[in-house]
N, C-alpha and C positions, 0 to 999 in steps of 0.2 A: 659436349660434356660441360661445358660452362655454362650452357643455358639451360640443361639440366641441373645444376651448381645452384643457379640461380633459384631455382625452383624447390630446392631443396632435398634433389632427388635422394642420395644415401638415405636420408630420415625418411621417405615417405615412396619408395619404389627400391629397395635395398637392393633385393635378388637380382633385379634387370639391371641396375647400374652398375652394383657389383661386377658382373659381365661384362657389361661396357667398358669396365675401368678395365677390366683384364684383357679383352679384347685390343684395348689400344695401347697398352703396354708391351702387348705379344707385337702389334705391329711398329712400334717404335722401336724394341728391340731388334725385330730383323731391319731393320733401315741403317741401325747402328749399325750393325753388324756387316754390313753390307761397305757400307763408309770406310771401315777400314781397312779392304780389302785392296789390293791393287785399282786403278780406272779400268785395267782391260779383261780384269775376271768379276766385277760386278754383277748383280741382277737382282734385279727388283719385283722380279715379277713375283715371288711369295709376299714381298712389302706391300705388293700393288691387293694381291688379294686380302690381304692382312690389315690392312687400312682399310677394304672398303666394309671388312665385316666389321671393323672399328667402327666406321658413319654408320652403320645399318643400328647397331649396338647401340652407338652413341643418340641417335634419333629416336629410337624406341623409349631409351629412358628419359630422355627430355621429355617425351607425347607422358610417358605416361609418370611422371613427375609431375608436369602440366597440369595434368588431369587430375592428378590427387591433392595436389598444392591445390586447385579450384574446387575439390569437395570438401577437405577440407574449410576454406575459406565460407563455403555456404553454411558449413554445419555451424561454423562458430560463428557467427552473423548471426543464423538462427537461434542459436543459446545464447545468445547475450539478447536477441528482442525478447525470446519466451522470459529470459531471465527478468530483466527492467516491468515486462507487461505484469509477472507476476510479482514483483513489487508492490508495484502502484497499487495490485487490487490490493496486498494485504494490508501495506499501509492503512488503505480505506478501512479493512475489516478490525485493526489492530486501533481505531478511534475509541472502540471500545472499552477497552485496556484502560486501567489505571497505568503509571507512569513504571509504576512499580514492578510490575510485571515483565519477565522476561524475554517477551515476544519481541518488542520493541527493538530491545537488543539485540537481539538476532535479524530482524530488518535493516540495523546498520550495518551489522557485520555483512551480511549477505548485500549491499550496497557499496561496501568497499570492495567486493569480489567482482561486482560489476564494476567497478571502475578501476580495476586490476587486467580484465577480460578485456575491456575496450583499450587499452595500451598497448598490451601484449598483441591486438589486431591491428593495431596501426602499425606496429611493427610487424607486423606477417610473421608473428610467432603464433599459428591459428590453433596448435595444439594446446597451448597454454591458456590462449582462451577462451576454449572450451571446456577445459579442465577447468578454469576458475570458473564458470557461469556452471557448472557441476557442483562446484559446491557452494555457490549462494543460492542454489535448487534444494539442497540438502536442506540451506541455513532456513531457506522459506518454510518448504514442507513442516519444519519442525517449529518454527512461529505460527503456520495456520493451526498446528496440532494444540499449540499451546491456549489459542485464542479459541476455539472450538473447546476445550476444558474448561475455560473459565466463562464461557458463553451457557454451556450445562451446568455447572456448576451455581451460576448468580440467576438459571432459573430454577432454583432451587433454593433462592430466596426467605428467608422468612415470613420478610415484608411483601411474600407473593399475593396469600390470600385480600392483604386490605388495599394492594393495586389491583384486586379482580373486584372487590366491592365498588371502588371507587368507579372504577371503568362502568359497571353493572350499574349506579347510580346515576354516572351521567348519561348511558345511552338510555335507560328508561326515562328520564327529565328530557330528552332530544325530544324523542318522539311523542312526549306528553304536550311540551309546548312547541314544538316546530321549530325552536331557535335555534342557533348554530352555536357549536363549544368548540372549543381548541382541548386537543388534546395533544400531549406531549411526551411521546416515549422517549426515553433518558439512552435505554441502552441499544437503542435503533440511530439515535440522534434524527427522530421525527418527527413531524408537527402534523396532526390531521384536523381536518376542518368538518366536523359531523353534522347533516339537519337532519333531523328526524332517523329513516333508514339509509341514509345518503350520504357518501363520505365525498364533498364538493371540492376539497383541495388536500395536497400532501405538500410538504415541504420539507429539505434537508436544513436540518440546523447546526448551528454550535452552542454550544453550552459553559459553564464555566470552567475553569481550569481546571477545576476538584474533579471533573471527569462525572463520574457515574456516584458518585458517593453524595447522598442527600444534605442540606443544607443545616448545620444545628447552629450555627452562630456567625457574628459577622466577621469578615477577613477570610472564611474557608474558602472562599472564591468555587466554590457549590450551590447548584442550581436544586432550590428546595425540591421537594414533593409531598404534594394535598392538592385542595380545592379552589381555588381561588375564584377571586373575578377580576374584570376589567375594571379600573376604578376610574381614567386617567387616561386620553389620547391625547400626545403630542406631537404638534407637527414638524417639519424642518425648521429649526433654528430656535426648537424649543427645548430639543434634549444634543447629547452631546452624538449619537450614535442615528444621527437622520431622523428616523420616526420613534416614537415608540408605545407601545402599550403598560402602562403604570398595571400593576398587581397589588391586593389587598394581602400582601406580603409584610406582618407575621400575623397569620389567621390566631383562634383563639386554640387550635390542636398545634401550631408550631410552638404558641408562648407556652403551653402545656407541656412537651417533649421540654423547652430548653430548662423550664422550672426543676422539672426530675432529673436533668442532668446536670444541674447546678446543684441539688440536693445531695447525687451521688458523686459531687466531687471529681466531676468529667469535663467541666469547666474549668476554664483558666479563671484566676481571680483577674476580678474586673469585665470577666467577659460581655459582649451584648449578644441580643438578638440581632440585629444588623434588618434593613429595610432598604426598600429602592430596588427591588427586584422589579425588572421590565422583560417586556419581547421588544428588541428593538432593532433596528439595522445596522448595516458594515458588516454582515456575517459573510456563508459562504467562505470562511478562507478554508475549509477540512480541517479545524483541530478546535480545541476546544481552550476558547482565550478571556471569557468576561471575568468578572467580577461575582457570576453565579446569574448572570441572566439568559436570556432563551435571544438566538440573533439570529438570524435573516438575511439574506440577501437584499439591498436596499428594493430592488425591481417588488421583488416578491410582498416586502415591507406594505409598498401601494396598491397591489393587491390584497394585502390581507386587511387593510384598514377599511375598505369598502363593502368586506363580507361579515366585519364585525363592527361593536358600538360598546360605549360605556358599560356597564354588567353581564358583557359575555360571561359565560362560566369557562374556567381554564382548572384543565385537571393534567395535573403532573405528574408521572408515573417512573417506578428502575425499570419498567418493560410494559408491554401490554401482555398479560399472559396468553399463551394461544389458545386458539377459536373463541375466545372472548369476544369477536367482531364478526366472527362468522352468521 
């Protein structure tokens, strides 16, 4: 009964232990009872069979204590890896997201559940942490649901139709001249490398902080979107972030957009256009940290410098719309 005890058996084998309890009760009482009888009218012999359906009793619910205390222990191991795995991806998918957005939220809560879950299993309180990896499954489910709305919803864009020109512009120009373009989905956080009908590399990026929101002035720490070009290759120890590629960053359609919104009083007094937009290295950390430029993985950085040159064309997109590349 105590290594049943041990195992937790009342909580997780009730009805057989129950039994067991009673069973050794029944036989501790006739033992008593027995004790205080005269020495020469004793007997034991109902104690003797009364105890052993007590071990019998008692063994049963220990096994099957044992046995539930270890599925138990599986299930909530299991729910706390399914839980953490589905984390990580939506974290990934929740790069998306402005900060603003409530999905986020719900990733930390649902991350404190997990590390509510992993406590409660150190302690072998395995139901508790399974219930807590329950409901940071809830808290997910309901940040992918959030991120899947706002994913349908920004391609529904306004700015969809002149990211589908742009895109249509430059792969006619690919295949016209055989040169390779960088192209840049925002809300993928993707870099693709186009010649002709040929898409020669993909890259994961980071972006600036502003997230997915297009570049209208300097300090938004927003990664524009138009046409650009390579203007400018730097090497190690010539920019601050490893390598980089300079952009003709503010074309004469950015100084246009910031003109009408300094017109319409959508500018801060004083405001600039802001310049120094690059693709450059130190990227790869998963979130989104420049100053509004496109980053890299330093490795990837030295590969991409040798499949492009001064006047690549670089076209920066909030999405590539679909089968646009089909």
């Amino acid at each position: 009964m105590a290594r049943a005890a041990e195992a937790g058996g009342i909580l997780r084998a009730p009805a057989i232990c129950a039994a067991a309890q009673s069973a050794l009760a029944s036989a501790e009482a006739e033992i008593s009872m027995q004790r205080k009888k005269s020495a020469w009218s004793r007997s034991y012999r109902e104690a003797d069979t009364l105890a052993a359906r007590a071990l019998e009793a008692g063994q049963s619910c220990a096994a099957h204590a044992r046995a539930a205390l270890e599925l138990r222990r599986s299930r909530a191991q299991t729910a706390l890896a399914d839980l953490e795995a589905s984390i990580a991806r939506t974290t990934t998918l929740a790069r998306h997201l402005p900060d603003s957005e409530g999905a986020k939220d719900g990733i930390l809560r649902a991350t404190l559940s997990l590390g509510e879950g992993k406590s409660s299993f150190d302690h072998q309180q395995f139901e508790r942490a399974e219930e807590a990896a329950g409901r940071g499954q809830d808290l997910v489910h309901a940040a992918v649901q959030g991120i899947e709305q706002f994913i349908e919803e920004f391609r529904r864009s306004p700015r969809l139709p002149i990211w589908k020109r742009w895109i249509e512009e430059t792969l006619r120009e690919s295949k016209r001249s055989q040169r390779t373009f960088i192209v840049v989905d925002k809300l993928r956080r993707q870099m693709l490398l186009l010649k002709g009908d040929e898409e020669i590399a993909t890259y994961m990026v980071d972006l600036g902080a502003g997230g997915i929101e297009s570049k209208t002035r300097a300090g938004d720490a927003s990664t524009p979107e138009g046409r650009y070009h390579v203007t400018e290759m730097r090497a190690p120890g010539q920019t601050h972030y490893y390598r980089a590629l300079m952009l003709d960053y503010p074309n004469a359609d950015d100084r246009a957009r910031f003109s009408a919104l300094q017109r319409a009083g959508k500018m801060p007094r004083g405001g600039r256009i802001g310049s120094n937009i690059e693709i450059h290295g130190e990227g790869g950390r998963s979130q989104d940290w420049t100053q509004g430029c496109v980053a890299l993985r330093n490795d990837e950085m030295d590969e991409l410098v040798d499949l492009v040159s001064v006047g690549t064309p670089v076209t920066i997109v909030g999405m590539i719309p679909d089968g646009v590349l089909d």
